[in-house]
C-alpha positions as CSV (number, residue, x, y, z in Angstrom):
1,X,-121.2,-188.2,186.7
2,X,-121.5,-191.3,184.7
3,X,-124.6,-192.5,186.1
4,X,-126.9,-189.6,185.4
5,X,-127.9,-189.2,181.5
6,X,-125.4,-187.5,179.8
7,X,-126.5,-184.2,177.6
8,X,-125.7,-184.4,173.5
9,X,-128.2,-181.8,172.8
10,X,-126.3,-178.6,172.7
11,X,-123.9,-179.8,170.4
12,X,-126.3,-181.4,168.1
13,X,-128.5,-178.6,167.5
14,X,-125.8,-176.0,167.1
15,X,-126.4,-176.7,163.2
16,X,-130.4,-176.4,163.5
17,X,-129.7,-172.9,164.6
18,X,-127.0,-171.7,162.3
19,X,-128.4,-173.3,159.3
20,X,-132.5,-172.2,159.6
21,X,-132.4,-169.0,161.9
22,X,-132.2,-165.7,159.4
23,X,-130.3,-163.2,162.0
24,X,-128.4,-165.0,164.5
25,X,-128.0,-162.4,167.2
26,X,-125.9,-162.6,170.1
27,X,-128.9,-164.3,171.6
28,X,-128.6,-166.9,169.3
29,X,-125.0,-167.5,170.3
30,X,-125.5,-167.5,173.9
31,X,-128.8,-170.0,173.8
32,X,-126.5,-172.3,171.9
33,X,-123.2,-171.9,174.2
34,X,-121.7,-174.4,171.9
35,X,-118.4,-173.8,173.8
36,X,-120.2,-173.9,177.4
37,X,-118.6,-170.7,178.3
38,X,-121.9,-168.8,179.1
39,X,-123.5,-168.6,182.4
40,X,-126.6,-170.5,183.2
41,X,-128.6,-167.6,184.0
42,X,-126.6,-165.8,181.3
43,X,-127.8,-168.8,178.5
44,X,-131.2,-168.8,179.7
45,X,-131.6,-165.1,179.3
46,X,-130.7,-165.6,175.6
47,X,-133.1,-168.0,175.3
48,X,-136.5,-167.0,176.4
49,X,-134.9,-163.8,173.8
50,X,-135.0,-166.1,171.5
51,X,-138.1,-167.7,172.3
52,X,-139.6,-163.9,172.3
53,X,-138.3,-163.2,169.2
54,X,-140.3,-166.5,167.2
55,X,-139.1,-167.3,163.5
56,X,-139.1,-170.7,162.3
57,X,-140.7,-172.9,164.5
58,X,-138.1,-175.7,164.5
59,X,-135.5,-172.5,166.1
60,X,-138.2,-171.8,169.0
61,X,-137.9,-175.6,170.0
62,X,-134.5,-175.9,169.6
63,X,-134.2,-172.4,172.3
64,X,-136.6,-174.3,174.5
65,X,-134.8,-177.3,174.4
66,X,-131.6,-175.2,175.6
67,X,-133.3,-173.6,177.7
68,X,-134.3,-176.8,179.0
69,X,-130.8,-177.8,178.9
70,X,-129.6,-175.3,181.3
71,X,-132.1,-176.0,183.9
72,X,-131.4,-180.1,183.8
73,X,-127.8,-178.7,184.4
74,X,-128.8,-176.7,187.5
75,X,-131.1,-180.0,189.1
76,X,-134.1,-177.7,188.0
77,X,-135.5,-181.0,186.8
78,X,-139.8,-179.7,186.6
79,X,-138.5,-176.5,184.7
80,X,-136.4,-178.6,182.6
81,X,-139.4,-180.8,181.5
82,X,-141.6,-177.6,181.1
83,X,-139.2,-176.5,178.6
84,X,-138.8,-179.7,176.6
85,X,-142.6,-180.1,176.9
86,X,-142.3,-177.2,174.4
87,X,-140.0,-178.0,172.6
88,X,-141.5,-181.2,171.4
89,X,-144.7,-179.3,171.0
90,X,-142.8,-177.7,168.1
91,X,-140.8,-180.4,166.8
92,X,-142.3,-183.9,167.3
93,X,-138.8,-185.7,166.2
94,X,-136.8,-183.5,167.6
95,X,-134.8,-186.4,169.1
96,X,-132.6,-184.9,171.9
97,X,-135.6,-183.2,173.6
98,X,-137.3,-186.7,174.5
99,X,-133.6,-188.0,175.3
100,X,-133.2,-184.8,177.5
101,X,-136.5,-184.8,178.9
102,X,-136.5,-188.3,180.1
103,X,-133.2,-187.5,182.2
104,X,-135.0,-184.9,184.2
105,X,-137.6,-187.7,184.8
106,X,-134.5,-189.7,185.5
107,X,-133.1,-187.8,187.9
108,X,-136.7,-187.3,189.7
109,X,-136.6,-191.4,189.7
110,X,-139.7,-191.1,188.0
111,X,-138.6,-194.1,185.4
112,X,-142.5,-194.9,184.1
113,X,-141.8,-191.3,182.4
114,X,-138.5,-191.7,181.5
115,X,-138.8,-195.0,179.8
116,X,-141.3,-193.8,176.6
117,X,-139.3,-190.8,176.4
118,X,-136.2,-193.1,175.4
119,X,-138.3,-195.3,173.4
120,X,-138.9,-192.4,171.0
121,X,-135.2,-191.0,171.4
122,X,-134.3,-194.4,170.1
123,X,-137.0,-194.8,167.3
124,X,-136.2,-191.2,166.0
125,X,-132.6,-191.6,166.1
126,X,-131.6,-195.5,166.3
127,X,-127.5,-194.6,165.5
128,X,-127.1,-192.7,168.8
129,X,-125.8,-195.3,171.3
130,X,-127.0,-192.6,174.2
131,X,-130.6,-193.3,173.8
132,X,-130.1,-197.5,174.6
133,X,-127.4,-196.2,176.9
134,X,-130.0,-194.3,178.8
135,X,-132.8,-196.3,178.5
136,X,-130.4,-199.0,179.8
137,X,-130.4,-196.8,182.8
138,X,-133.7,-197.0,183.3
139,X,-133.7,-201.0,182.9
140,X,-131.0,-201.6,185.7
141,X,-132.8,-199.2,188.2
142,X,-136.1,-200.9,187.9
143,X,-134.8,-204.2,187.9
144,X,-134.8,-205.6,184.7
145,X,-131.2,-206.2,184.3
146,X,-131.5,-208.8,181.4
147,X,-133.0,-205.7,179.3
148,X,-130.4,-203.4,180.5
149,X,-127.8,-205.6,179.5
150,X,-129.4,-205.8,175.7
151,X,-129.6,-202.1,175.3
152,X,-125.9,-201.1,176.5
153,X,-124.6,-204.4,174.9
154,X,-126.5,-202.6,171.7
155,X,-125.0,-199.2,172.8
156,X,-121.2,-200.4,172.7
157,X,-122.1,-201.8,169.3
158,X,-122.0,-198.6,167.9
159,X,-119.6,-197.4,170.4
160,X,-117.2,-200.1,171.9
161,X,-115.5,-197.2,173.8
162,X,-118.8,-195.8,175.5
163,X,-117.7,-195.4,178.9
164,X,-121.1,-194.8,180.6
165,X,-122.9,-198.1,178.3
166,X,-120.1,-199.8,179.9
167,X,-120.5,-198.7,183.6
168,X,-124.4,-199.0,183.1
169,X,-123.7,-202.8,181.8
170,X,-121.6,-203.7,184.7
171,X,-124.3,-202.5,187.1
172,X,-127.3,-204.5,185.0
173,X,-124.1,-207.7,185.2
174,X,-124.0,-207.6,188.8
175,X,-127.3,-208.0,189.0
176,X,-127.6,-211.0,186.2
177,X,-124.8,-212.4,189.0
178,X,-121.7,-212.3,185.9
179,X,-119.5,-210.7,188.6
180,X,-116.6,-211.6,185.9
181,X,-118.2,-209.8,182.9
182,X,-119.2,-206.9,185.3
183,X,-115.3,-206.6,186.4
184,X,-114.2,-206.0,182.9
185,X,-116.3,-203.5,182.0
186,X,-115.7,-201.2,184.9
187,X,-111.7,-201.7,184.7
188,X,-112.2,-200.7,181.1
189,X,-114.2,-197.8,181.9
190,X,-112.5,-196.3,185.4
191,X,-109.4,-194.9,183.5
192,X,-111.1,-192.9,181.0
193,X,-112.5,-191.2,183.4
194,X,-110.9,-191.7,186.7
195,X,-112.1,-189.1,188.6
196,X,-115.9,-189.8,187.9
197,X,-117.3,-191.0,191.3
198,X,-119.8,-192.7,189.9
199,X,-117.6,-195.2,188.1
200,X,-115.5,-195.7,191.2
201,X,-118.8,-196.9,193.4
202,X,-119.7,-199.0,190.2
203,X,-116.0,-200.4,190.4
204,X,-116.4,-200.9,194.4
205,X,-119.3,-202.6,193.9
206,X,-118.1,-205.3,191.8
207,X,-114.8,-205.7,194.4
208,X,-117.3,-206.1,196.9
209,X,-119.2,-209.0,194.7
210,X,-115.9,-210.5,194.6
211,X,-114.8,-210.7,198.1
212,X,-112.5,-208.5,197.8
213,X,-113.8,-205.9,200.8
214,X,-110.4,-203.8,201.1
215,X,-110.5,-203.0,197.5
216,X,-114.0,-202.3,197.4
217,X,-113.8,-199.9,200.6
218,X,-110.5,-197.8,199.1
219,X,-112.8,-197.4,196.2
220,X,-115.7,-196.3,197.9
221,X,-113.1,-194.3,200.0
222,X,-111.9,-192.7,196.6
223,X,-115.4,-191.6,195.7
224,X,-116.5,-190.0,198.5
225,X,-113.3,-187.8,198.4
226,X,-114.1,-186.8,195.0
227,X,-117.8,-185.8,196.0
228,X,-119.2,-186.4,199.2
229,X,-122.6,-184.9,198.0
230,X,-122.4,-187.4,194.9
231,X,-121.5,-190.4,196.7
232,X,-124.4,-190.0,198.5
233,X,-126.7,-189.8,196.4
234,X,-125.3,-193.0,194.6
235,X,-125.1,-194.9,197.6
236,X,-129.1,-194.1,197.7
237,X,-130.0,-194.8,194.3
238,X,-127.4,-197.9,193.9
239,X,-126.4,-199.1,197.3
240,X,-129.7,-201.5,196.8
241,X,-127.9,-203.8,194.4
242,X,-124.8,-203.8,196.4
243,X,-123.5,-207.8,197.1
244,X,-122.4,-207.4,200.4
């Protein structure tokens, strides 16, 4: 799902635990899944442990921010932010917890949140091509696609081969009317990921732009049968900026 904020912050914070906590339990383990093998309900269960148990105060937030993690997994976007609301109570900087938080107020279209939170994601940590990926997001859905196109053309700076900067650029091209520049990006991005619906409306989109109205259609055709359920929701969110 290419178009929703991707999460870095279970990988990223697998070293805050290890490093700082004095007993890792099995809790510990399981709030950090750091091989995403444990259950949602499962991970959050170790978590609120972990919260219970206190310690350092930089280990509560990153077990909120898990926590938090887990819910923005499950579209339990409020809880989510409830979580990460704690989390940077403890840890003002803690990076990923703004980045995470402002995809829940992503995905609840609330972008007026979403945007500061990237702003600080970005400011705290200004080598992590997610944050201007994401805050690109939020650019191209309220409109401002010249400033969408500066923060992923920033983004694949530091990683030419970011696939979701990339789809996220196309969209905020389409709008700028670069129907060209938009086409390269997306053929770039579709087969690293070919069976992300997302990027397959994105690519049907810019066929569409182009004239080209079979191509576009076997594309949309190809996203719906990956996920009908996703495929609506983009053509909600997205279908606006279609060029039909």
């Amino acid at each position: 799902m290419i178009l929703r904020v991707s999460l870095t912050a279970i990988a990223l914070t697998v070293a805050g635990v290890s490093a700082r906590a004095q007993v890792l339990t099995p809790d510990h383990h399981a709030c950090v899944n750091a091989q995403g093998t444990v259950e949602p309900a499962d991970q959050e269960k170790a978590c609120s442990a972990v919260i219970k148990l206190g310690g350092a105060q930089e280990n509560v937030a990153i077990a909120y921010s898990n926590r938090g993690n887990s819910f923005l997994r499950r579209g339990q976007n409020e809880r989510a932010i409830q979580d990460y609301n704690q989390a940077i109570g403890l840890d003002a900087r803690f990076a990923d917890a703004y980045r995470n938080r402002g995809a829940a107020w992503f995905n609840l279209e609330a972008y007026d949140k979403a945007l500061p939170d990237y702003d600080a994601a970005i400011r705290l940590d200004p080598r992590e091509p997610g944050g201007y990926t994401d805050r690109c997001s939020v650019y191209a859905m309220t409109g401002k696609a010249a400033e969408a196109k500066a923060d992923c053309d920033k983004a694949i700076e530091l990683d030419p081969m970011f696939v979701e900067a990339m789809a996220w650029r196309a969209l905020a091209l389409l709008q700028l009317g670069d129907i060209d520049a938009a086409e390269f990006d997306i053929v770039r991005a579709v087969p690293d990921q070919p069976k992300d619906p997302a990027l397959r409306y994105v690519f049907a989109m810019v066929l569409e732009a182009k004239g080209d109205k079979k191509g576009a259609e076997e594309q949309f055709q190809v996203a719906r049968e990956l996920d009908a359920e996703e495929f609506a929701r983009l053509d909600k969110l997205y279908g606006r900026f279609r060029k039909r």
